[in-house]
N, C-alpha and C positions, 0 to 999 in steps of 0.2 A: 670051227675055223681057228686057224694058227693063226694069231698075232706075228709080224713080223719082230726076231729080235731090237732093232734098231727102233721101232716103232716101242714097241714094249720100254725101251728104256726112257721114255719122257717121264715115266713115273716119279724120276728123281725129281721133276719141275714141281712137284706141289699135288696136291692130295684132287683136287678140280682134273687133272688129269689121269690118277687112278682110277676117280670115281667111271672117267670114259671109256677107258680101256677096259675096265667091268663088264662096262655093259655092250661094247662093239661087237661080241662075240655075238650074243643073243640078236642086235640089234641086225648086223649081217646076214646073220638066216633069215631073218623075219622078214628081210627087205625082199631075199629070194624067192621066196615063197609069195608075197603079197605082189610083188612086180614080176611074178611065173616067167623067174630067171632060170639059168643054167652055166655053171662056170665054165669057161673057154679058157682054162690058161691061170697061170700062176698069180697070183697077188703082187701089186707092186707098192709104194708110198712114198709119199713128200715127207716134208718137217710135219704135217697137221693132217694129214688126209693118208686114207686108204682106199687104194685103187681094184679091181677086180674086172679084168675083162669076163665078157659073160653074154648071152645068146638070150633074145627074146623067145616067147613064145612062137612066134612066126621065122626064126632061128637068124635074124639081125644079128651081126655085130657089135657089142654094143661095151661102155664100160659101166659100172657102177663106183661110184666114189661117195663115202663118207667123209666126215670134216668131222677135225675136234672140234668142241660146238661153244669151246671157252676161245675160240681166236676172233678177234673184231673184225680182224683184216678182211678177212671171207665171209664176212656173214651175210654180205649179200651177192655172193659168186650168181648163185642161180638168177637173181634178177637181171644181171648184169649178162648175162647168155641168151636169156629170155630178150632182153632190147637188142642184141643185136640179131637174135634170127638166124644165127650160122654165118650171118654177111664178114668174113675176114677171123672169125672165130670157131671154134669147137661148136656142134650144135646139140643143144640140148635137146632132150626127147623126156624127161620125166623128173618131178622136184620132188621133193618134203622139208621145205624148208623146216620145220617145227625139229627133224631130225639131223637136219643138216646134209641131205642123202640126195646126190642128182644120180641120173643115166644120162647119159652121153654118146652121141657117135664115139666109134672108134676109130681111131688115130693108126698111124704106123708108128712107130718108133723113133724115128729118125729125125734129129731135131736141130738147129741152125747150126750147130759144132762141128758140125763134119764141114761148112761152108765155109768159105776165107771169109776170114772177117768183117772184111769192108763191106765183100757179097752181102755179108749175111744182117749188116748193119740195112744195108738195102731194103730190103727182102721186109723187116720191120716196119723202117719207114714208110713205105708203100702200106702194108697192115695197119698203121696208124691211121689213115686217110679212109678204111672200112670202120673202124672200132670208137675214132675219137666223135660222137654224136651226142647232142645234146643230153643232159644229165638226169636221171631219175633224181626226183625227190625224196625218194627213200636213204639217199646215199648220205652218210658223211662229207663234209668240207673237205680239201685239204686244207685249205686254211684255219681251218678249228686244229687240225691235227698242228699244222707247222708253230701256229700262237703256242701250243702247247709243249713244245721242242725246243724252242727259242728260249721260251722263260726258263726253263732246265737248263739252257746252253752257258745261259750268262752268269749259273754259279757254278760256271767252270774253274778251276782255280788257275791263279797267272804264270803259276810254274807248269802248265802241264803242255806234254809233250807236242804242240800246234800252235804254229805261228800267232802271235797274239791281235797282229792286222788282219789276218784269215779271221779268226773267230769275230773282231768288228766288222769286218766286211758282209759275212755269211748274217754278222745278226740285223744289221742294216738293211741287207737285200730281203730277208724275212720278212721284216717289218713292213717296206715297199711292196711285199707280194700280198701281206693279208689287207694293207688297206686299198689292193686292187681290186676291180670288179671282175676284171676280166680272167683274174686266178680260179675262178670258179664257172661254173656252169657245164662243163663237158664232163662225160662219164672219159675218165681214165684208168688205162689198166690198173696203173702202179709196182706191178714187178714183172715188166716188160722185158725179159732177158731171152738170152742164144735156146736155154734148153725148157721156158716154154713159149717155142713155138714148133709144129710139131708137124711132118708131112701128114697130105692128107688126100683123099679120093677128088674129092669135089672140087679143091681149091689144091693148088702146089701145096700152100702153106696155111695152117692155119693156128690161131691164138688160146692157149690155155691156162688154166689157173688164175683167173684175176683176181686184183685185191682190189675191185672196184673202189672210188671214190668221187666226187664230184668236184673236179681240177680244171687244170691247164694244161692242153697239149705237150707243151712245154717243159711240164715236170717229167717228163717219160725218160728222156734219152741217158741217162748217167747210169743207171746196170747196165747199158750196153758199155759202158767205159770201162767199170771193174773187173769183171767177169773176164774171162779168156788172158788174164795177166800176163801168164806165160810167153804168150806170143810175142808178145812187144818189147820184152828182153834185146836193149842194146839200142832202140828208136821209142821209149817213153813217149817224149812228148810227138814226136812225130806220128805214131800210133793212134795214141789218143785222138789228137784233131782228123786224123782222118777219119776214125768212124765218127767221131763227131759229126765232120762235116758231111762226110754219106749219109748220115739218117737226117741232118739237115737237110742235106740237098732234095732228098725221096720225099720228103713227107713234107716242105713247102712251112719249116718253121723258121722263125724272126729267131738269127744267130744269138744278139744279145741278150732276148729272155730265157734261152734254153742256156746259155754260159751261163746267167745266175742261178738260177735254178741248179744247175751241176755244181757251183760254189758252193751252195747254201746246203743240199742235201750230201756232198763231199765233207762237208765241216761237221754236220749233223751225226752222220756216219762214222766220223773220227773220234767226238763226242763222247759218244757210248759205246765207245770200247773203254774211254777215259774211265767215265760214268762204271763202269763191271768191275773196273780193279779196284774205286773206292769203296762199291760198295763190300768188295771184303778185303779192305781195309788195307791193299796191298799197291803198288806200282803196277802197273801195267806189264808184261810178259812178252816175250818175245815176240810173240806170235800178234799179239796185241800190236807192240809197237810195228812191225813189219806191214799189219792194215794199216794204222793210220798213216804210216810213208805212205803209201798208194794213195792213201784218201788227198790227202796234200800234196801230193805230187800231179792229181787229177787236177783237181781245183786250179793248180798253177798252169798246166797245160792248156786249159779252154781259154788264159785269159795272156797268153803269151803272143 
């Protein structure tokens, strides 16, 4: 098996993902062989995962995905497929969690980016109302993760590029989310965006790649704000509140904890691009700065 170049170059992240990329080779075949696969089709991959459409023994459609097995985010995808059952989701048909290895139905290609936005803001919302169901225990808080974001946030330094009432606002609403109850309990996706969600046989649409955690509906909606930037060229804030308010509307969420929540994870977001240029040692980059405009320009739009 060819490693994808783009895939192949994580190597520069650190020697934990050399050591994976070692062994994906081997681990790939072995999986085809043990799960009496057959490849259908080219290789594809995310930031952490490689994909392989591929034919069961009974000549199914089917994909096989691997995960780099150093990311938290995903560590427990397979569970989080497994609770829902296919209901608004991708349906799993085969785990290894120990390798990190699912099968999957297969997907078409075609994913909310070809839909106008607002549609496609829709079209989510409504998937939230299958997906958002009470929480496995195996899952991570968000609230462990947010407490642990917030304490980083506030040695942000005072000259850096974001509003200095944005970052007390964002760290206030923080604080109000973890000592809530109701921040917690629901399996949420967590990187809920346009390109994964993916046409599908069974369903029009259905839900891929989660970063499973145990949340709040609530936290979902803000990559649908970033994402598709382009578009909104010349109507920012007008833009923003309307998909805002379409995945509001579809999915039957409480406006003002889904505005803070986009605050809090908009400032967070701005953060740690700050957070990448300290750490080597420089100012932040063009490119850098030109995210955190958007980050901060989000954040002001849901509360306009």
């Amino acid at each position: 098996m060819r490693i994808p170049a783009d895939l192949e170059s994580r190597r520069s992240l650190g020697p934990d993902w050399g050591a994976w990329l070692d062994r994906l080779p081997r681990l790939a075949d072995d999986l085809l062989e043990e799960w009496q696969l057959s490849t259908d089709g080219p290789s594809m991959h995310g930031w952490v995962s490689l994909v392989l459409p591929v034919r069961t023994s009974s000549g199914r459609p089917s994909a096989r995905k691997i995960t780099f097995d150093g990311d938290e985010e995903s560590e427990h995808e397979g569970l989080a497929l497994q609770r829902w059952g296919g209901a608004g989701a991708v349906r799993l048909l085969r785990a290894d969690p120990h390798r990190r290895a699912l099968l999957l139905e297969r997907l078409h290609p075609e994913d909310l980016t070809g839909l106008w936005d607002v549609e496609a803001c829709e079209v989510v919302g409504g998937l939230y109302r299958s997906i958002h169901v009470p929480a496995l225990p195996q899952l991570r808080t968000i609230t462990s993760y947010v407490a642990r974001w917030t304490e980083a946030m506030q040695q942000m330094p005072r000259n850096a590029p974001i509003p200095r009432r944005l970052v007390e606002q964002a760290t206030a609403l923080a604080r109000d989310f973890i000592a809530d109850g109701a921040s917690t309990g629901t399996l949420v996706h967590g990187d809920l965006h346009y390109e994964n969600v993916l046409a599908g046989d069974r369903e029009p649409w259905l839900v891929i790649d989660p970063k499973p955690m145990n949340g709040d509906p609530h936290y979902e909606p803000a990559p649908l704000l970033w994402n598709r930037w382009d578009e909104l060229d010349g109507d920012i804030r007008g833009g923003v509140r309307r998909r805002f308010h379409a995945v509001l509307d579809s999915a039957g969420l409480d406006e003002e904890r889904a505005r803070d929540w986009v605050v809090v994870r908009m400032v967070l977001n701005a953060h740690w691009s700050v957070e990448d240029a300290r750490r080597e040692n420089r100012s932040p980059d063009a490119a850098e700065l030109q995210w955190i405009t958007r980050c901060i320009a989000i954040a002001k739009a849901v509360q306009d």
